[in-house]
C-alpha positions in Angstrom: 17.2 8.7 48.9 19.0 8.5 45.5 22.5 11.2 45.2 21.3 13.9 42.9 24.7 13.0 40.5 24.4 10.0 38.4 24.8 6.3 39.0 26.8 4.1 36.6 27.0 0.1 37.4 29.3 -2.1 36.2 28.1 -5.5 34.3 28.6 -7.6 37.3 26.4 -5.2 39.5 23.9 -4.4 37.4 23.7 -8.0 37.2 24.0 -8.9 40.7 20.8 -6.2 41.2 19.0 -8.2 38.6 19.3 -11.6 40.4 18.1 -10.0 43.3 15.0 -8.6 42.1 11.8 -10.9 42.1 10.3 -11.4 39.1 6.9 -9.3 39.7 9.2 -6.5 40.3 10.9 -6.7 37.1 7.7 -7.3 35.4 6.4 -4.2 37.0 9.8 -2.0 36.1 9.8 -3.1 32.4 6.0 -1.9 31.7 6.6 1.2 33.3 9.8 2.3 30.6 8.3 0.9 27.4 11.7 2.3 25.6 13.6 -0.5 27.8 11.2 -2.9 26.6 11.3 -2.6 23.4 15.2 -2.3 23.3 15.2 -5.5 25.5 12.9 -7.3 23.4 12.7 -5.3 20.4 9.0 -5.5 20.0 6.9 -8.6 19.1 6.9 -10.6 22.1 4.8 -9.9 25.2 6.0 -10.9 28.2 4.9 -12.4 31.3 6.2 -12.0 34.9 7.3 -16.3 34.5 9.7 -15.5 31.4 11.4 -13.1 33.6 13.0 -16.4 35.1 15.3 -17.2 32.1 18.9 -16.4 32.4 19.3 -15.0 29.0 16.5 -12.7 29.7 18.2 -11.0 32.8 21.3 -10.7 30.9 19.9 -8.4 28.4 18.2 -6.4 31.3 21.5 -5.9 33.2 23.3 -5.0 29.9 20.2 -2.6 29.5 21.2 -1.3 33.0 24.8 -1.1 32.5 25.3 0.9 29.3 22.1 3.0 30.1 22.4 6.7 31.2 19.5 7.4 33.5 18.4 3.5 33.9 20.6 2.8 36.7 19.4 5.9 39.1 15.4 5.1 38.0 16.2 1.2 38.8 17.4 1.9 42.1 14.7 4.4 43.0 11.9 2.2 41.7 12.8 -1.1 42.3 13.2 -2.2 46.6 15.8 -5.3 46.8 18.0 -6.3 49.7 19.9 -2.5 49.3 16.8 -1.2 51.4 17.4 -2.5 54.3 20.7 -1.4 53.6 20.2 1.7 53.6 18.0 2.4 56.1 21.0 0.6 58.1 23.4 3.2 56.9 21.0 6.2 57.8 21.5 5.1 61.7 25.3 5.1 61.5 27.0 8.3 62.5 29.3 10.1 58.6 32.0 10.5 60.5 31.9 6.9 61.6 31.3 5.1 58.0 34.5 7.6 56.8 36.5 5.4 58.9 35.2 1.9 59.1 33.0 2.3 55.6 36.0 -1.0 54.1 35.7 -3.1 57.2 31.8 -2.8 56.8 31.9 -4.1 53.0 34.6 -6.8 53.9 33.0 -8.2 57.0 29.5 -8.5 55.7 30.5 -8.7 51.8 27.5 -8.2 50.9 27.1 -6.2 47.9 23.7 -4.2 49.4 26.4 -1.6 51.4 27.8 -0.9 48.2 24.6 0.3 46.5 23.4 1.8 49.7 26.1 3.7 50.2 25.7 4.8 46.5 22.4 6.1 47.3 23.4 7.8 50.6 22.5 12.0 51.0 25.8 12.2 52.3 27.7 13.9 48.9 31.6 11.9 50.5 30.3 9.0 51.5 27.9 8.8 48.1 31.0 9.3 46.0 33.0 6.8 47.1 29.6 4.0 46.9 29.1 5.5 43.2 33.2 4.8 42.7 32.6 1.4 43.8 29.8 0.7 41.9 32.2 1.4 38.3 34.5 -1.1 39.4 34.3 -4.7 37.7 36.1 -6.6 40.1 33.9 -5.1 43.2 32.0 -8.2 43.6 35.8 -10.2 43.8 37.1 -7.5 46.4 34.0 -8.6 48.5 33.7 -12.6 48.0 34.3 -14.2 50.7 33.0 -12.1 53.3 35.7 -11.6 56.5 33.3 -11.6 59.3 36.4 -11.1 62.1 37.1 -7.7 60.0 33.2 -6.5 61.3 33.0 -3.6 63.4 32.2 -4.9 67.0 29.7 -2.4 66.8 27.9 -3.6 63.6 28.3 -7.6 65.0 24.9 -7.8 65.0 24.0 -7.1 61.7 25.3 -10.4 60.8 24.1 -12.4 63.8 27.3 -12.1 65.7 29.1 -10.4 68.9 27.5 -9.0 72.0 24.3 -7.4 70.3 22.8 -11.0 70.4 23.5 -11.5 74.5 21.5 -9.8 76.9 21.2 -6.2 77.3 24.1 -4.8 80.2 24.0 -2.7 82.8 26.6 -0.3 84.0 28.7 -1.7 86.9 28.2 -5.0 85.1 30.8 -7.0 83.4 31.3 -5.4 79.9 28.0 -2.9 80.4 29.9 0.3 80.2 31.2 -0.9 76.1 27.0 -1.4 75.6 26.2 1.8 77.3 29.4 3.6 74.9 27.5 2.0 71.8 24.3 3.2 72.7 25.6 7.0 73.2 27.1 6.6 70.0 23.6 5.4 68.6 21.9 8.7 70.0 24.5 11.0 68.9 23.8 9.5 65.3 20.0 9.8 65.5 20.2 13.2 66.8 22.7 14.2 63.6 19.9 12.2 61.8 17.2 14.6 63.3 18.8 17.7 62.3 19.8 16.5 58.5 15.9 15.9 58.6 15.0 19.5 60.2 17.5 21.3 57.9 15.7 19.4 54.8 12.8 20.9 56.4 13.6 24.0 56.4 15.0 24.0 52.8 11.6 23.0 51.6 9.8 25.7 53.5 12.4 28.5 51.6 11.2 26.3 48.4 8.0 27.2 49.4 7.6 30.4 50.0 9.8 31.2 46.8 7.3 29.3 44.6 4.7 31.1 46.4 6.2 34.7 45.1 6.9 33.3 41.9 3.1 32.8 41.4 2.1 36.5 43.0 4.6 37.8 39.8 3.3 35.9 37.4 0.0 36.3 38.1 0.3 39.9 37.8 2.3 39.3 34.5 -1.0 37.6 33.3 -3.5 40.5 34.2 -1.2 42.8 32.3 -0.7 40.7 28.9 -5.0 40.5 29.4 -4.9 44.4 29.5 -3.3 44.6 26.8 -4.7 42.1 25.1 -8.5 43.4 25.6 -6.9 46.8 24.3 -5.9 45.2 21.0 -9.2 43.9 20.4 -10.4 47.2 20.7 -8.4 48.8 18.2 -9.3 46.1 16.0 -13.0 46.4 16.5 -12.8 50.1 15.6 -10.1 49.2 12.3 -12.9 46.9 11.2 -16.1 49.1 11.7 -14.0 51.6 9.9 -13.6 49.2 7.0 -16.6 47.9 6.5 -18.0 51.6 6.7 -15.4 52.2 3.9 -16.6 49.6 1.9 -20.1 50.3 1.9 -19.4 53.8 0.9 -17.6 52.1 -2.3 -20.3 49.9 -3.0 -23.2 52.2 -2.7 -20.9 54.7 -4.9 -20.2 51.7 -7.8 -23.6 50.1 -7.7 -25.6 54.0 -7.7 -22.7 55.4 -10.2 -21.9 58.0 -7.7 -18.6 59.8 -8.6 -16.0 58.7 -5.8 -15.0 61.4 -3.0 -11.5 60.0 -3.3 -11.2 60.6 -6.9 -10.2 63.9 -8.2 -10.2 64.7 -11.9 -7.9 66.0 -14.0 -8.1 70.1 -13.9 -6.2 70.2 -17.3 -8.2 69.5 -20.7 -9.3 66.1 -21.6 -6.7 66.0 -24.3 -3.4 66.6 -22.3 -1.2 63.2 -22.1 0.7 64.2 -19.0 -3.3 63.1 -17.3 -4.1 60.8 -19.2 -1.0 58.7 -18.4 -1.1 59.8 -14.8 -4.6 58.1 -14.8 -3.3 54.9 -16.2 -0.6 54.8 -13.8 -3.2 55.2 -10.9 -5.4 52.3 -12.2 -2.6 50.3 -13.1 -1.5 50.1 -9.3 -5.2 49.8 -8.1 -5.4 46.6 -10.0 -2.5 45.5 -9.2 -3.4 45.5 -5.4 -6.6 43.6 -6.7 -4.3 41.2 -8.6 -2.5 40.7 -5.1 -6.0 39.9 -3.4 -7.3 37.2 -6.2 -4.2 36.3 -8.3 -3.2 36.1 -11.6 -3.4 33.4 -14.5 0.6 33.6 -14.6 0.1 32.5 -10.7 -2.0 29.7 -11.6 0.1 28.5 -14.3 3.2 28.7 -12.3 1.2 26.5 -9.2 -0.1 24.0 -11.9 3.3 23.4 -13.4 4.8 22.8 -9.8 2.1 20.4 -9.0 2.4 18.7 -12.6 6.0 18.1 -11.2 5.1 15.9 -8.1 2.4 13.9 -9.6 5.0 13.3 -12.2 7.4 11.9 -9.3 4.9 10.1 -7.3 3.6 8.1 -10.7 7.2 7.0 -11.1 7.6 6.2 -7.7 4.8 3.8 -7.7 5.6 2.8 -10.9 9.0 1.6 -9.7 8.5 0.4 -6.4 7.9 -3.1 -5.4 5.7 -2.4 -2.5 3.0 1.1 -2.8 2.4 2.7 0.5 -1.5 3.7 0.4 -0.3 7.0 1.7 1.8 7.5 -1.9 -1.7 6.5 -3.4 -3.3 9.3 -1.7 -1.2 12.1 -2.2 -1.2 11.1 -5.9 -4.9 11.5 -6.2 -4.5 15.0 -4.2 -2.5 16.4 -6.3 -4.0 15.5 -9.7 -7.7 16.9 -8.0 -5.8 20.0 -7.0 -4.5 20.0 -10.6 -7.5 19.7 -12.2 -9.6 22.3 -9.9 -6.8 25.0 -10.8 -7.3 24.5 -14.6 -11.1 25.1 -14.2 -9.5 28.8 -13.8 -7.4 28.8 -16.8 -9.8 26.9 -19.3 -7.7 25.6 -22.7 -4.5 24.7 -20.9 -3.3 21.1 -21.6 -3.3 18.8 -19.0 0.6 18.7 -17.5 0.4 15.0 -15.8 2.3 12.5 -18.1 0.9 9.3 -17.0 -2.9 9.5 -16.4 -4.4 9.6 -12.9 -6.0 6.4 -13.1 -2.8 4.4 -14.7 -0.9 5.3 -11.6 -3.1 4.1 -9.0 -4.3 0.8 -10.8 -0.2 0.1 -10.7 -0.2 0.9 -7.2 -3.5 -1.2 -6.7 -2.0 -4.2 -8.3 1.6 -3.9 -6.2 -0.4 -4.1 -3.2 -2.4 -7.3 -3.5 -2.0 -9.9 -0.8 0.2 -12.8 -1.4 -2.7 -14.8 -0.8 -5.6 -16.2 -2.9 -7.3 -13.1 -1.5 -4.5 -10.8 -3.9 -5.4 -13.6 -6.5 -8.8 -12.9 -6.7 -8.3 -8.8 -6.4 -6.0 -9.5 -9.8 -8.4 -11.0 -11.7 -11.0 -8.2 -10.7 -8.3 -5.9 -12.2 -7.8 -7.4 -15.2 -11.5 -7.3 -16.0 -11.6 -3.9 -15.1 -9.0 -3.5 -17.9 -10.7 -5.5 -20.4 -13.5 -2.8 -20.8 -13.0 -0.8 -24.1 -13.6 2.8 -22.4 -11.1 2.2 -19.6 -8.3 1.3 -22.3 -9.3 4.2 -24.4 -8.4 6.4 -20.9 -5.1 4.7 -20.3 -3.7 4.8 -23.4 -0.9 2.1 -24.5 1.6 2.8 -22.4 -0.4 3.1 -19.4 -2.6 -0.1 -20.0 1.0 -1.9 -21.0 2.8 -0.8 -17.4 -0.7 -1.5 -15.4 -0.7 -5.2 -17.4 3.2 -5.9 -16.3 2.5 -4.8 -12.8 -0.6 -7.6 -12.6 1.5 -9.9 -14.5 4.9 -9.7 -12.1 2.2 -9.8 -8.6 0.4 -13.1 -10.1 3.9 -14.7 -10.8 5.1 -13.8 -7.3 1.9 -15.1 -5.9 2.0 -18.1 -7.4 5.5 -19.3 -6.3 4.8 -18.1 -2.4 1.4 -20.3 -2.4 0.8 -23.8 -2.7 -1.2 -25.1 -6.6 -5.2 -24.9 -6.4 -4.9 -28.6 -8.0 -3.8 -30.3 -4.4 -6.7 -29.1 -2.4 -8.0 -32.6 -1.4 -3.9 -33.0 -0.1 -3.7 -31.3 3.1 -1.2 -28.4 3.2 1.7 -29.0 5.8 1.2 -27.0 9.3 3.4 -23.8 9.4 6.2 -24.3 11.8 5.9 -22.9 14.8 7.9 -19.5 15.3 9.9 -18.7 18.0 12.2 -15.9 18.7 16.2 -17.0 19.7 18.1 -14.5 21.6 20.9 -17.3 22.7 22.0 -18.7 19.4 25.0 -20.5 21.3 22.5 -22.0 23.8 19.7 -22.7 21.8 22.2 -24.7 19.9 23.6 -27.1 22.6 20.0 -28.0 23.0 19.3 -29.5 19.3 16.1 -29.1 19.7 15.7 -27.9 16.4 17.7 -30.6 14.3 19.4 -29.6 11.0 19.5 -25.9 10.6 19.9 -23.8 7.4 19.9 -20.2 7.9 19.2 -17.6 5.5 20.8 -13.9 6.6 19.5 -10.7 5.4 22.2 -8.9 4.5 22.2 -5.4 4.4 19.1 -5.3 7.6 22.1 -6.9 9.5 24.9 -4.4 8.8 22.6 -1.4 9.5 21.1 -3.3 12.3 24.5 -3.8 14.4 26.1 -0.9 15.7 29.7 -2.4 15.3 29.2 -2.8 11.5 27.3 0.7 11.2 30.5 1.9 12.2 32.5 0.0 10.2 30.3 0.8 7.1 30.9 4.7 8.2 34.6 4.1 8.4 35.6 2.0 5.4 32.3 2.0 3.8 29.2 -0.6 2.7 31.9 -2.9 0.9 33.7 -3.3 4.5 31.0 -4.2 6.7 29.5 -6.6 4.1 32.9 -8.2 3.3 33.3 -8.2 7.7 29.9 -10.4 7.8 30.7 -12.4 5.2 33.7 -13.4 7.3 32.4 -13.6 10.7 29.9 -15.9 9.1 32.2 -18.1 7.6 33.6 -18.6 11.1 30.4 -20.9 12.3 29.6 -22.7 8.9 30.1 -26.0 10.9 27.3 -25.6 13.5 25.1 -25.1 10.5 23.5 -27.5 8.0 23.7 -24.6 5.1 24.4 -20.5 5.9 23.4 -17.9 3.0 23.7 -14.1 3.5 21.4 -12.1 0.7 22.4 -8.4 0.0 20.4 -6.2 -2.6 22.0 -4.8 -5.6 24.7 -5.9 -8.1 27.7 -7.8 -6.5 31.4 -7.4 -7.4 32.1 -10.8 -8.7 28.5 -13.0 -9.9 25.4 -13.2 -8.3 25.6 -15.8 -6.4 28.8 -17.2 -5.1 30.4 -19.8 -2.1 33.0 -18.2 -0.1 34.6 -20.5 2.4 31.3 -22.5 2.8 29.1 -19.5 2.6 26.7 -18.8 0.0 26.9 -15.0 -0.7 24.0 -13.9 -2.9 23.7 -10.5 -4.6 19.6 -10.5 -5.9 19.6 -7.6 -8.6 22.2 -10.0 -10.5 19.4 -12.6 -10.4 17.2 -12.8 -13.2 14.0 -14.1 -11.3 14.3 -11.6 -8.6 16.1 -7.9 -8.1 14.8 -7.5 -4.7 16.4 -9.3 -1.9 13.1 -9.7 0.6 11.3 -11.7 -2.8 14.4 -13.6 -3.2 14.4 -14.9 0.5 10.6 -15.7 0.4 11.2 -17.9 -2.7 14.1 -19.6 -0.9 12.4 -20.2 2.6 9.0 -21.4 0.5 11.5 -24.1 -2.0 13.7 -25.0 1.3 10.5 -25.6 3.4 9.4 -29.3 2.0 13.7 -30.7 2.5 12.6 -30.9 6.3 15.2 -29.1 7.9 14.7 -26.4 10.1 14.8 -22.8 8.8 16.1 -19.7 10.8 15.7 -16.2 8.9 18.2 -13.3 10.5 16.7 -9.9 10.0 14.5 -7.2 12.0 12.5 -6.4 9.4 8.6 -6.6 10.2 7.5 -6.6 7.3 9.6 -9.6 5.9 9.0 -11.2 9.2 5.4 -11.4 8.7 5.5 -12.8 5.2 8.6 -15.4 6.0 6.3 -16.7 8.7 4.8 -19.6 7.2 8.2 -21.0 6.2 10.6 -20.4 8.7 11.0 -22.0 12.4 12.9 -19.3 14.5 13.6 -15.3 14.0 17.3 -14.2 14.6 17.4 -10.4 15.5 20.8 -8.5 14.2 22.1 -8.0 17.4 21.5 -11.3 18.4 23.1 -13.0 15.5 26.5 -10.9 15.4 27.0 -11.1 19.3 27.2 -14.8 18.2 29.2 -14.1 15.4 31.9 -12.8 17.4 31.4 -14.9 20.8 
């Protein structure tokens, strides 16, 4: 049984624990925590109980383990290694015993199992110091090699050894009366054993019968709030038979011209002002608690100029981003229906949305097209769309000009990211196949791969890495680009070329070599200003010089698009841990 406090391991236990486990068992331990698994693997890659054999693999999972905060006490509890039998060894032994002899237990076997079993012991001293033991980094040192003339005599067989292996003795034999001492000792420990187990026992029978009363009180809290709550409908019932009574009295009194019972005339002349203005007064509130039911024109105005606001925003947005979400789409056409439903209310108003509905959403149509001849073909749909004379009467110039730019800039984009029409009889060169390296430095030493040139995305790196997301909130976005940069520079040589892409304007150029490190800045550039187009022209022109290409990012998105180009997938963490290795 797992210590109620918490379990930290060290990086060699955790993974010690790692090596021991079997690879169904980690197979089975990873699918039950998907958060582990996708912090192990960070999504993408399904795995199979056989890649749990790779080295690299169980590294990650023991550094998973180790800087984890409730990993390591859900490991031990879910996963059965050689701590088991372990522990069920320890549950035999008398406390007072293991107090005394708990360090020539772990010398003489040295086997790291005691350590975690006494970790997971219910006795609160003898868990602390397993816990303690566990934090250490040098435990698995302390322990190697194992002493076995430091063994209890009493625990000799646990490795094989001493008298437990001989024949059982008998008092009055040579050495029976040390047997019949060890068994007495053995008894006394399994009759402490049997009342730890009875007073558990009785703990959960007080649990019991606590939960028990717990449910008698709030049962009786529920039939109470039902009371009340049957009462309440009540008093409703009656408010609203007294309302719709009400009403009816008003209606038959309006629709038969009855004078209204409520309504008392004036007793002074007709004449007197003091009346009259009392009267207006009086109507003047009754409408307005009419105005409060249906509202106002003001009110409508006041919504309709709010809402002429956001479709105002969301036009520009799409007009200005590279990529549309079809959610942004959406919400665009919403709000200019909404728009248009409120002005059926207040007929004569102008229509507040600067750029037309329509505009907006062709723009947003035209950013999304596949970079595929499947977005070719949706372009030139678009542009005949355009062509018609009524659709450029609705646009207007300016909207037909920023609808036209948008189809122009996709078309150019698709053209350089797929291969000419014209070379169709020419067969087009097999995409690469893609893996995923988590062990830069030994993927290396294999050369598999040949001549490598690796393109980094910049900024998806330093917000990737939780060092340089600290150094970026320390010193700022100029300090952890200028500390990548660096760190790069450092392994230029294993490399056939390294460049590092970061959005915006740089300090210097656009495009500059630092210490045999291409440094790119993309909104300085004048065929691209977006850093993920730049890199998929660069993969696509690099693909056909034959070396292999490696793109470092954990973006999806760019992922997916750079897969036709590129050989291998760096993650962020992956690539900096070899940065600074």
């Amino acid at each position: 049984m797992v210590s109620e406090a918490s379990i930290e391991f060290s990086e060699g236990i955790a993974q010690w624990l790692v090596e021991a486990c079997g690879e169904a068992e980690l197979f089975g331990f990873l699918n039950a925590h998907p958060l582990l698994l996708d912090q192990v693997f960070r999504g993408g890659f399904k795995i199979a109980p056989q890649s749990l054999s790779r080295p690299p693999l169980r590294k990650r999972i023991a550094l998973a383990l180790a800087h984890g905060a409730t990993l390591p006490q859900t490991f031990l509890a879910e996963t059965a290694g050689p701590w088991r039998e372990a522990c069920e060894a320890l549950c035999a032994l008398d406390g007072e015993w293991l107090k005394r002899q708990w360090r020539d237990l772990l010398r003489g076997t040295g086997d790291p199992a005691y350590v975690v079993a006494m970790a997971m012991d219910s006795r609160p001293e003898l868990a602390r110091r397993g816990r303690g033991l566990l934090r250490r980094r040098g435990i698995l040192a302390a322990l190697t090699p194992p002493v076995p003339a430091r063994l209890p005599p009493a625990l000799a067989r646990l490795r094989g050894e001493g008298e437990a292996r001989a024949a059982p003795d008998l008092p009055g034999v040579p050495g029976g009366e040390g047997k019949v001492d060890t068994l007495e000792r053995q008894i006394v420990s399994l009759r402490q054993a049997l009342e730890r187990q009875r007073e558990r026992t009785r703990e959960l029978e007080a649990a019991l019968k606590q939960a028990s009363t717990d449910g008698s009180d709030r049962e009786r809290d529920l039939r109470r709030d039902l009371r009340l709550a049957r009462q309440a409908i009540e008093d409703l019932r009656g408010t609203m038979d007294r309302q719709v009574a009400e009403r009816v009295t008003d209606f038959k009194r309006r629709a038969l011209a009855l004078p209204d019972a409520s309504f008392q005339p004036p007793a002074t002349a007709s004449g007197d002002v003091e009346s009259l203005l009392q009267r207006v007064e009086a109507l003047i509130e009754q409408q307005g608690r009419v105005d409060e039911a249906f509202g106002t024109r003001e009110e409508i105005r006041r919504q309709i100029r709010r809402l002429a606001e956001a479709a105002r925003r969301l036009a520009v947005c799409m007009d200005e981003s590279i990529r549309v979400l079809p959610e942004v789409r959406a919400l665009h056409a919403s709000v200019c229906r909404e728009i248009d439903r409120l002005q059926g209310f207040v007929p004569g108003e102008v229509d507040a949305v600067d750029l037309p509905e329509l505009a907006a959403q062709l723009v947003a149509l035209a950013k999304m097209a596949a970079l595929d001849a499947a977005g070719r073909q949706q372009l030139d749909r678009l542009e005949a769309f355009l062509g018609q004379e009524l659709i450029a009467e609705v646009l207007g110039d300016t909207g037909l000009q920023r609808v036209r730019q948008a189809v122009a800039l996709r078309r150019r984009l698709i053209a350089e990211l797929t291969p000419p029409t014209a070379a169709r009889d020419t067969p087009a060169p097999a995409p690469p196949q893609t893996r995923e390296v988590w062990g830069v430095r030994e993927v290396l030493q294999t050369g598999e791969f040949g001549r490598i040139r690796v393109f980094v995305d910049g900024y998806n790196v330093t917000k990737g890495t939780a060092a340089l997301r600290d150094l970026e909130a320390a010193g700022g976005l100029a300090a952890a680009r200028e500390r990548l940069c660096h760190l790069c520079a450092r392994r230029t040589g294993a490399f056939q070329s390294l460049e590092v892409v970061f959005d915006g304007q740089g300090p210097l150029s656009s495009r500059e070599a630092r210490d045999g490190v291409t440094v790119v800045f993309s909104n300085g550039l004048e065929e691209s200003q977006n850093a993920d187009e730049y890199l998929l022209r660069r993969l696509a022109a690099s693909r056909s010089e034959g070396d292999s290409l490696w793109l470092v990012t954990d973006d999806r998105g760019l992922r997916a698009d750079a897969e036709l180009h590129c050989a291998a997938f760096v993650g962020a963490e992956d690539w900096y841990r070899y940065l600074v290795s």
